[in-house]
Backbone and ligand atoms as CSV (ligand in chain L), in Angstrom:
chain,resi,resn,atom,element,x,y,z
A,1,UNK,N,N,-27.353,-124.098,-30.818
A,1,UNK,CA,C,-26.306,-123.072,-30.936
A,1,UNK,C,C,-25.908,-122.612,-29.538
A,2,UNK,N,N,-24.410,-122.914,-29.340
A,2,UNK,CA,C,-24.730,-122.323,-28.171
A,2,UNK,C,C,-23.795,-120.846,-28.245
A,3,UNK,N,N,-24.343,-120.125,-26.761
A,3,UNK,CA,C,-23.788,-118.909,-26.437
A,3,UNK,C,C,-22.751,-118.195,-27.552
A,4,UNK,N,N,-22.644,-117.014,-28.247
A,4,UNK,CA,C,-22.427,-116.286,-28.967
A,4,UNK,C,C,-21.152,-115.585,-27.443
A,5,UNK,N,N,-19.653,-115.761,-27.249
A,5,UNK,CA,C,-18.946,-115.675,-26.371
A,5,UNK,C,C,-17.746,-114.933,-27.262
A,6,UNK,N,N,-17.042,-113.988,-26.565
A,6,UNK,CA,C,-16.097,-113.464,-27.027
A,6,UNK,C,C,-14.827,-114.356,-28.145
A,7,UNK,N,N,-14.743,-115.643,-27.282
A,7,UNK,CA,C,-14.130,-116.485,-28.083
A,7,UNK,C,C,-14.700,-116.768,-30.001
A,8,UNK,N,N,-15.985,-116.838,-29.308
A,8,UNK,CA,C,-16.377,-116.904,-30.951
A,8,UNK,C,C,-16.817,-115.784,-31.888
A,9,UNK,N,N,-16.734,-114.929,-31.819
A,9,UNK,CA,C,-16.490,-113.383,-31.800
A,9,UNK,C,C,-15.121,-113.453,-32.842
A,10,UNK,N,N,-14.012,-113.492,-32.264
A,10,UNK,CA,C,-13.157,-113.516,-32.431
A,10,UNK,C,C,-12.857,-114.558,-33.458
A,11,UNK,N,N,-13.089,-115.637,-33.289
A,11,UNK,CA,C,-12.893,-116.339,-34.733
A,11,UNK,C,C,-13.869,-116.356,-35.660
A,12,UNK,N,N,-14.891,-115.366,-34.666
A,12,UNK,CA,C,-15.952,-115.080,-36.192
A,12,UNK,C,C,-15.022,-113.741,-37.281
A,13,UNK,N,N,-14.317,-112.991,-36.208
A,13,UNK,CA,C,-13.838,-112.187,-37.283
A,13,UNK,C,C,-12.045,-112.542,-38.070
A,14,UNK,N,N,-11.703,-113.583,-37.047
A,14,UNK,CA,C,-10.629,-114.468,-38.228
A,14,UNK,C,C,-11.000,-115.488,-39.213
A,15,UNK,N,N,-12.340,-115.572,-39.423
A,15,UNK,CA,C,-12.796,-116.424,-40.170
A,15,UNK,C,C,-12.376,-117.908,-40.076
A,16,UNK,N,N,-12.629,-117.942,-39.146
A,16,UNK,CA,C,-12.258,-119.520,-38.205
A,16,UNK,C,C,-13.295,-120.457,-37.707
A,17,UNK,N,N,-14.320,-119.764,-38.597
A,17,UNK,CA,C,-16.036,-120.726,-37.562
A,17,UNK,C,C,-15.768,-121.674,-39.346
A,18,UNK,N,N,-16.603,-122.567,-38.708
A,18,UNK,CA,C,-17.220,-123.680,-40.140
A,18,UNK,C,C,-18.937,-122.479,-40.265
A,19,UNK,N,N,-18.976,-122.393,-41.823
A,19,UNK,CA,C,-20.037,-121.746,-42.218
A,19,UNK,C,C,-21.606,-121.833,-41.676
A,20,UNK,N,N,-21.648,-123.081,-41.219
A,20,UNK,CA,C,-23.127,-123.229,-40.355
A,20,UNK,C,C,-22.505,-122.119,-38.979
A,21,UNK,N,N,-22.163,-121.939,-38.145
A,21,UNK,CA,C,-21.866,-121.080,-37.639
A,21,UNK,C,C,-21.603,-119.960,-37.672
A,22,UNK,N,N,-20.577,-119.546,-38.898
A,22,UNK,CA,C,-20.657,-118.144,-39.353
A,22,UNK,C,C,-22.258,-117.576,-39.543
A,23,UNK,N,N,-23.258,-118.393,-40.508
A,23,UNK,CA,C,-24.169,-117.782,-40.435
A,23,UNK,C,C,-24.900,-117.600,-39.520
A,24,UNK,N,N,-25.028,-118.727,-38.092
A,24,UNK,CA,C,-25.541,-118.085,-36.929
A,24,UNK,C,C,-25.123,-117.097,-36.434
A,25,UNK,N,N,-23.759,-116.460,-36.768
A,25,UNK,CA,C,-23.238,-115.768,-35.679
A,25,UNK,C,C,-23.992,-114.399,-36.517
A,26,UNK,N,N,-24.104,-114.294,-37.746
A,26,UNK,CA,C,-24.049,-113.191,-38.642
A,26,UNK,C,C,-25.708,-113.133,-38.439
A,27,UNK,N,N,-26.743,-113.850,-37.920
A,27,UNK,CA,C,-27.290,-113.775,-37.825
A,27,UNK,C,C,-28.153,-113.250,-36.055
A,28,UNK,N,N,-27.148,-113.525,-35.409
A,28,UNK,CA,C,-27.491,-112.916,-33.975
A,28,UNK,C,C,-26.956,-111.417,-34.490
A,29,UNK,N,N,-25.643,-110.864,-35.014
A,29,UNK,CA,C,-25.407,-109.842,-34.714
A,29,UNK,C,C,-26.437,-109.143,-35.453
A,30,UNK,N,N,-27.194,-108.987,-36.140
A,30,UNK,CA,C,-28.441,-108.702,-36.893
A,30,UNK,C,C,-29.430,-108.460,-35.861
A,31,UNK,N,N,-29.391,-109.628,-35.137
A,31,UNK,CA,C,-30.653,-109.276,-34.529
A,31,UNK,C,C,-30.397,-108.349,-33.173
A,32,UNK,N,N,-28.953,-108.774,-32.516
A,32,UNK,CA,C,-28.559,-108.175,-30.892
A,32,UNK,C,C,-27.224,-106.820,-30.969
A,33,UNK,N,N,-28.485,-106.026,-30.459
A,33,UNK,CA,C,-27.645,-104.985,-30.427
A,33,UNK,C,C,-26.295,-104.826,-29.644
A,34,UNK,N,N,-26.426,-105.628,-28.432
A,34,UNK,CA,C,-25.405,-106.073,-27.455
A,34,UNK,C,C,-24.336,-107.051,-28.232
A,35,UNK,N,N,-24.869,-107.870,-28.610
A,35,UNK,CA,C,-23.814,-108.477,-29.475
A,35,UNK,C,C,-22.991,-107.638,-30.674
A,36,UNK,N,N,-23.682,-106.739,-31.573
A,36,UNK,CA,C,-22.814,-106.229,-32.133
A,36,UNK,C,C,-22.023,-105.003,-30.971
A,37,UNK,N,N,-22.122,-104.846,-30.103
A,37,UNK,CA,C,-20.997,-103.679,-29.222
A,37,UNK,C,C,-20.234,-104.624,-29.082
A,38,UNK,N,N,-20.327,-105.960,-27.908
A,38,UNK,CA,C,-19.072,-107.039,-27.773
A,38,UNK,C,C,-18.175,-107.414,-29.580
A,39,UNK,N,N,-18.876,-107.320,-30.361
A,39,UNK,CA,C,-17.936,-107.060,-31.902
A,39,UNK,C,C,-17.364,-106.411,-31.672
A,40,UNK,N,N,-17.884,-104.857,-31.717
A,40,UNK,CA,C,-16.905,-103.645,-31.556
A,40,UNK,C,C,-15.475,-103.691,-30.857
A,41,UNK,N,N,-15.957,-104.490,-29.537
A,41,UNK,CA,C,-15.273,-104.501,-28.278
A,41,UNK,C,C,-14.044,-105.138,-28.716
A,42,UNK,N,N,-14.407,-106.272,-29.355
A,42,UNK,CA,C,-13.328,-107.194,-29.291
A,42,UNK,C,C,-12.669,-106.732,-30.837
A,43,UNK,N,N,-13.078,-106.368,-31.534
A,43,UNK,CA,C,-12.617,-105.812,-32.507
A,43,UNK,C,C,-11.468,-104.632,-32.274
A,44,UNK,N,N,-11.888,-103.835,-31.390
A,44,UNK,CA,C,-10.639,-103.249,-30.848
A,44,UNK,C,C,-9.665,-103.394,-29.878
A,45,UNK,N,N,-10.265,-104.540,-29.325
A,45,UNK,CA,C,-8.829,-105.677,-28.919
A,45,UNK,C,C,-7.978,-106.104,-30.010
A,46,UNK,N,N,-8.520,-106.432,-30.849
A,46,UNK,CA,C,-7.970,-107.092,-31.919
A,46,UNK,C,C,-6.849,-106.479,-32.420
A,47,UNK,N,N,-7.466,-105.019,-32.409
A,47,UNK,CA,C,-6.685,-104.297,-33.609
A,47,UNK,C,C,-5.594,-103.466,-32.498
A,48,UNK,N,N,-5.493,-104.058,-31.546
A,48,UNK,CA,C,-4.394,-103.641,-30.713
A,48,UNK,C,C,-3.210,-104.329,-30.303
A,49,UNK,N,N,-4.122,-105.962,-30.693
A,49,UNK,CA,C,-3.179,-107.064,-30.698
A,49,UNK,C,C,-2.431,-106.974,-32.072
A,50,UNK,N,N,-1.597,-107.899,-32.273
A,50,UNK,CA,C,-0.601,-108.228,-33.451
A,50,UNK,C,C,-1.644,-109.392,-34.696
A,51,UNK,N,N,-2.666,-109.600,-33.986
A,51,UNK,CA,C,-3.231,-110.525,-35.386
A,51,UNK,C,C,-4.246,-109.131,-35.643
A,52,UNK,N,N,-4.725,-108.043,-35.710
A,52,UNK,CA,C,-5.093,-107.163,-36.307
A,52,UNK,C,C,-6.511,-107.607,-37.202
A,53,UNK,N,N,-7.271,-108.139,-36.334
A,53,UNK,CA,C,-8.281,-109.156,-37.203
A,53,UNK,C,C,-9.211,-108.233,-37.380
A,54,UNK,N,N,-9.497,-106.350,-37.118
A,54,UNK,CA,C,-9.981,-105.747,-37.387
A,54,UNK,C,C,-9.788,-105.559,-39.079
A,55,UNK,N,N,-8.642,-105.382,-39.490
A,55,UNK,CA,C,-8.059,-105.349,-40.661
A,55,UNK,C,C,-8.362,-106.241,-41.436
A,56,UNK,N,N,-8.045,-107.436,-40.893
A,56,UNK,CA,C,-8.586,-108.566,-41.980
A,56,UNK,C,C,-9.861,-108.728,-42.478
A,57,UNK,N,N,-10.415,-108.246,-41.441
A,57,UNK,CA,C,-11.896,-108.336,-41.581
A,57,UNK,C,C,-12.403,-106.834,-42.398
A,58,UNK,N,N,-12.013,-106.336,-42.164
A,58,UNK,CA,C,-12.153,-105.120,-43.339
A,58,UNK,C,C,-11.746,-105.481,-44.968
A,59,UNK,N,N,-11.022,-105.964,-44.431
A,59,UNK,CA,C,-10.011,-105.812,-46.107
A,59,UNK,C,C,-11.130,-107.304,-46.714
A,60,UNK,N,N,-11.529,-108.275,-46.139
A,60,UNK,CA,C,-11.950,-109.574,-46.553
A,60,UNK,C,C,-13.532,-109.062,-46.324
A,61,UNK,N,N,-14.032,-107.944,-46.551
A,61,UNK,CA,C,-15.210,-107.596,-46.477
A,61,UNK,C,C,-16.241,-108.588,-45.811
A,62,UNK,N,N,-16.505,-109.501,-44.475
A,62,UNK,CA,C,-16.953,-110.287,-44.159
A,62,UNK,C,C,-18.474,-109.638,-43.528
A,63,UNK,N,N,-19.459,-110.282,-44.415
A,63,UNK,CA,C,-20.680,-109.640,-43.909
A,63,UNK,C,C,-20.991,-108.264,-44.208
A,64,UNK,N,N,-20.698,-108.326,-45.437
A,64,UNK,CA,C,-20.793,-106.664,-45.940
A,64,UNK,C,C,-22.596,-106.420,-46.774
A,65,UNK,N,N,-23.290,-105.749,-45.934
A,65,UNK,CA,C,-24.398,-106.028,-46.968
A,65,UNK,C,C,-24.420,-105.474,-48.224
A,66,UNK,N,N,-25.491,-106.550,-48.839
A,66,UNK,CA,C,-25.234,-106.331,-50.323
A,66,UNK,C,C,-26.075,-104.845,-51.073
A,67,UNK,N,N,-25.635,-104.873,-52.023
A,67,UNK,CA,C,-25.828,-103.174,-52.828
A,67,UNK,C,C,-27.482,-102.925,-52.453
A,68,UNK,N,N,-27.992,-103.847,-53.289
A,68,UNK,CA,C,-29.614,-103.810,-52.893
A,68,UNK,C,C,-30.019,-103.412,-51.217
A,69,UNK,N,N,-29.071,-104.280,-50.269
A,69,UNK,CA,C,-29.721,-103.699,-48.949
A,69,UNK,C,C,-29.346,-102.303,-48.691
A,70,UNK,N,N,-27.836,-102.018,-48.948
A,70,UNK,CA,C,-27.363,-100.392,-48.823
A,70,UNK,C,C,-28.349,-99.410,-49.319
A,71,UNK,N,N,-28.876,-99.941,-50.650
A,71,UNK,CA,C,-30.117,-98.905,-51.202
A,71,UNK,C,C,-31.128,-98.458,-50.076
A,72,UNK,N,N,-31.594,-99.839,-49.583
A,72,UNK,CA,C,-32.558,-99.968,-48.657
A,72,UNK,C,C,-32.076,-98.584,-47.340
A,73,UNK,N,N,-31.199,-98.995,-46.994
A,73,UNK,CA,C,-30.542,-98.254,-46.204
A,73,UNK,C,C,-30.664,-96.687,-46.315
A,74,UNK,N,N,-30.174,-96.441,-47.478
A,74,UNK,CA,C,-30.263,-94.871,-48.012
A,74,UNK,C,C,-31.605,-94.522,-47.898
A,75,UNK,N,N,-32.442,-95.513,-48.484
A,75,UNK,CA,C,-33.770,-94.812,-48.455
A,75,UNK,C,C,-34.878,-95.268,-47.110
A,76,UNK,N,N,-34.359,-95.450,-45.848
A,76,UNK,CA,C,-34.862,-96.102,-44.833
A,76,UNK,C,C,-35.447,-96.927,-45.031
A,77,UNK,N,N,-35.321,-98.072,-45.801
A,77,UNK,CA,C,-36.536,-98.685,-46.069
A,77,UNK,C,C,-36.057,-100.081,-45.887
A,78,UNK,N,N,-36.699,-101.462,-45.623
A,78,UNK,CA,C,-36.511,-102.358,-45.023
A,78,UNK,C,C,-36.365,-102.988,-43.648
A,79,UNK,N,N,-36.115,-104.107,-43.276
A,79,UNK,CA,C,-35.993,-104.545,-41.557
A,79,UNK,C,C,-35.332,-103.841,-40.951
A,80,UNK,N,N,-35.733,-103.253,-40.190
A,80,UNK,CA,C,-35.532,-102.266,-38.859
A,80,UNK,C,C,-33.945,-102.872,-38.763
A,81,UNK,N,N,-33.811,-104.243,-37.869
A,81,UNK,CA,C,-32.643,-104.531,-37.445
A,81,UNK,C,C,-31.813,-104.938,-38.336
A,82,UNK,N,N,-32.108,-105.284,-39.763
A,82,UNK,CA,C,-30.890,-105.151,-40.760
A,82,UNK,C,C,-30.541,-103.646,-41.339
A,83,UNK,N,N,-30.918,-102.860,-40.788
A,83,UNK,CA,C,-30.821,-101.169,-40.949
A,83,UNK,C,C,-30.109,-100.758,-40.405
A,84,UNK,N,N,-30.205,-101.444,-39.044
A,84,UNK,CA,C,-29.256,-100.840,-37.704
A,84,UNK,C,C,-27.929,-101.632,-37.473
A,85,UNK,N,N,-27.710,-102.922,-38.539
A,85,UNK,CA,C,-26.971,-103.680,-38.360
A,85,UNK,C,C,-25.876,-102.812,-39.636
A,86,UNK,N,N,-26.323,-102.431,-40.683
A,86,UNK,CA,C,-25.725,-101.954,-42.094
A,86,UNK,C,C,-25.173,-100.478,-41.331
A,87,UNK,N,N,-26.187,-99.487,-39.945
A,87,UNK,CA,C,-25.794,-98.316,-39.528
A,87,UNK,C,C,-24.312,-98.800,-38.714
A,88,UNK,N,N,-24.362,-100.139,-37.662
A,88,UNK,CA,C,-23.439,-100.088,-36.931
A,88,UNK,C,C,-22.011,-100.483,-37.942
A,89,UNK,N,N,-22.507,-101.615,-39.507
A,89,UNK,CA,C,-21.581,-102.470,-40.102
A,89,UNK,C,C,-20.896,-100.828,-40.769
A,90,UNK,N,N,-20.991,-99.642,-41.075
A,90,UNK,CA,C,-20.917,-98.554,-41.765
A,90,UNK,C,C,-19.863,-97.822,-40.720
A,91,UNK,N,N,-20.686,-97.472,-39.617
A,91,UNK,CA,C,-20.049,-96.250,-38.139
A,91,UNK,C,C,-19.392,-96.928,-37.545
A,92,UNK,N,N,-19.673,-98.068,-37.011
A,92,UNK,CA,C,-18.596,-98.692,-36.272
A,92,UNK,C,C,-17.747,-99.046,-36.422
A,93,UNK,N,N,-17.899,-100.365,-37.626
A,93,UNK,CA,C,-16.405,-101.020,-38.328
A,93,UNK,C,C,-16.008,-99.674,-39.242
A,94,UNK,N,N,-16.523,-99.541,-39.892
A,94,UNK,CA,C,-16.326,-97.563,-40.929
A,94,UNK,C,C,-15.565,-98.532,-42.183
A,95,UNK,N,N,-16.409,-99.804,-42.466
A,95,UNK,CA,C,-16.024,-100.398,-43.491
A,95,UNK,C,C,-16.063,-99.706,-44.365
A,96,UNK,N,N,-14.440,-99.212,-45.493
A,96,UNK,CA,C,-14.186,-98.652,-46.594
A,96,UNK,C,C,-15.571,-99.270,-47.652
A,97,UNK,N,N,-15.128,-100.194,-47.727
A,97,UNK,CA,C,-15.903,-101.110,-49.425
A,97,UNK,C,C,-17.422,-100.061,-49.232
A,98,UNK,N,N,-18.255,-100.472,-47.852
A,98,UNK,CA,C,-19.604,-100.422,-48.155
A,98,UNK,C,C,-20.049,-98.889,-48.273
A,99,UNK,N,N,-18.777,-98.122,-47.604
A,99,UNK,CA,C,-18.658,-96.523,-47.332
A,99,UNK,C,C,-19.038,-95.976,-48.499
A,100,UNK,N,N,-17.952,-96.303,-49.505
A,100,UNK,CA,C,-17.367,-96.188,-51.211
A,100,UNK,C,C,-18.842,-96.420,-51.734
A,101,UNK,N,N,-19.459,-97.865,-51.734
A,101,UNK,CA,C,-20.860,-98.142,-52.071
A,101,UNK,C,C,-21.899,-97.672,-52.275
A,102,UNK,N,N,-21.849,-97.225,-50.654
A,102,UNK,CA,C,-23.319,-95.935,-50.234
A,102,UNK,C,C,-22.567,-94.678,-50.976
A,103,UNK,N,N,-21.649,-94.171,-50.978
A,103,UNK,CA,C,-20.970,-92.926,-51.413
A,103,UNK,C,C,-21.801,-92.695,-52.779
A,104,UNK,N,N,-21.220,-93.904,-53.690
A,104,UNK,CA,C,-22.136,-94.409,-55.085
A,104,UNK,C,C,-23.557,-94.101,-55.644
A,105,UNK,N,N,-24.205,-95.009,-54.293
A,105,UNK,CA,C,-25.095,-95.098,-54.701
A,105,UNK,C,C,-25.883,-93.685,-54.369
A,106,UNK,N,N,-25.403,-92.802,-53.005
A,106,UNK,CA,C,-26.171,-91.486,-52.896
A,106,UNK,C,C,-26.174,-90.470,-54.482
A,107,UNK,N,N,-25.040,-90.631,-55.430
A,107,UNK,CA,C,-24.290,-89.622,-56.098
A,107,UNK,C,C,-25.730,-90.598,-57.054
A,108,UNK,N,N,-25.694,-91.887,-57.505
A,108,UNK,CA,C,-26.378,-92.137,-58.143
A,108,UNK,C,C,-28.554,-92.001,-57.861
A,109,UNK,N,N,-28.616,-91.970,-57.256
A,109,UNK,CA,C,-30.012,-91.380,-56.265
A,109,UNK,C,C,-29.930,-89.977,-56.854
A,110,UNK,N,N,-29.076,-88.530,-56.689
A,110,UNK,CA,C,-28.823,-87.595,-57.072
A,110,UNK,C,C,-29.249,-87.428,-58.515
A,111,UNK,N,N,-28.813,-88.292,-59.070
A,111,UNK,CA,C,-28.892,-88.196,-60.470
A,111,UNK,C,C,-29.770,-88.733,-61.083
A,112,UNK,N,N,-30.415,-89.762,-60.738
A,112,UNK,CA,C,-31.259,-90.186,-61.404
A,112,UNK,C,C,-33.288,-89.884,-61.584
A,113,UNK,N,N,-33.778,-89.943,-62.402
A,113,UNK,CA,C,-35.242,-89.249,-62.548
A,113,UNK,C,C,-35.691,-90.286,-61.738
A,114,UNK,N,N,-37.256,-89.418,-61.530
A,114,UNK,CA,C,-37.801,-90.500,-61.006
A,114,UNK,C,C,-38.668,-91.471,-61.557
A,115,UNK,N,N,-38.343,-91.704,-62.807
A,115,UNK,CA,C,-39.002,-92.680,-63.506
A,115,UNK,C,C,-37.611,-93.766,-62.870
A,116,UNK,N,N,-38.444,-94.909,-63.169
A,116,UNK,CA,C,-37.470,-96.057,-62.658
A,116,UNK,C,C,-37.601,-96.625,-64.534
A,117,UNK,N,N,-36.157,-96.671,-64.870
A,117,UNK,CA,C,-36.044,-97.225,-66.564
A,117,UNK,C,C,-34.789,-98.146,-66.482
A,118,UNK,N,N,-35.724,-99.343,-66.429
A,118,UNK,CA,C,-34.889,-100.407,-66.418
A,118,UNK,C,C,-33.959,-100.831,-68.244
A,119,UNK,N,N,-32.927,-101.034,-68.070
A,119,UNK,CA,C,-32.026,-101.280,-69.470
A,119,UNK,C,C,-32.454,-102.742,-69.871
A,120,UNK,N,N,-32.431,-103.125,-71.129
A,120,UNK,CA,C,-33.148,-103.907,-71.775
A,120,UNK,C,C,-34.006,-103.950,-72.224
L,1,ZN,ZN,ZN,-18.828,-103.632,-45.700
């Protein structure tokens, strides 16, 4: 794999890598905190330029973690750096979908006993 470079950054968030790559890339920003700021970075290049790939990438929810990890999230619990990756994928991008999600799932946490009663 090589070097994780603004260029590929950028077509990581036009969705322009072939999928063996997307998942490396989705997988450094997980692990490098530096790498997800150069996201940020170029993400607001993006969204200053005319291809607006901040947007696309919002709206095409790319790398949105899934409900089960958001839980995780709410309740601190799980890999450190997929915690901090779901804090930056939340504050930084301020992805609507996963916002709405956690919104959900806090209201549902609220409400629910603490017996865990699974349906079926
Ligand atoms: Zn999301």
């Amino acid at each position: 794999m090589p070097a994780i470079t603004r260029e590929v950054l950028r077509d990581y968030l036009n969705d322009a890598l072939p999928d063996d790559e997307l998942a490396a890339v989705e997988r450094a920003l997980r692990d490098s905190a530096e790498l997800r700021q150069m996201l940020t970075e170029v993400l607001e290049q993006e969204d200053r330029g005319e291809h607006t790939a901040g947007a696309i990438w919002r709206r095409e929810r790319v790398s949105c973690p899934t409900r089960d990890q958001l839980g995780g999230y709410l309740l601190g619990a799980g890999d450190a750096d997929l915690l901090d990756y779901i804090r930056f994928h939340l504050d930084e991008i301020g992805c609507p979908y996963c916002q709405a999600n956690l919104d959900d799932l806090r209201k549902m946490q609220a409400t629910s006993s603490p017996k865990k009663a699974k349906k079926g």
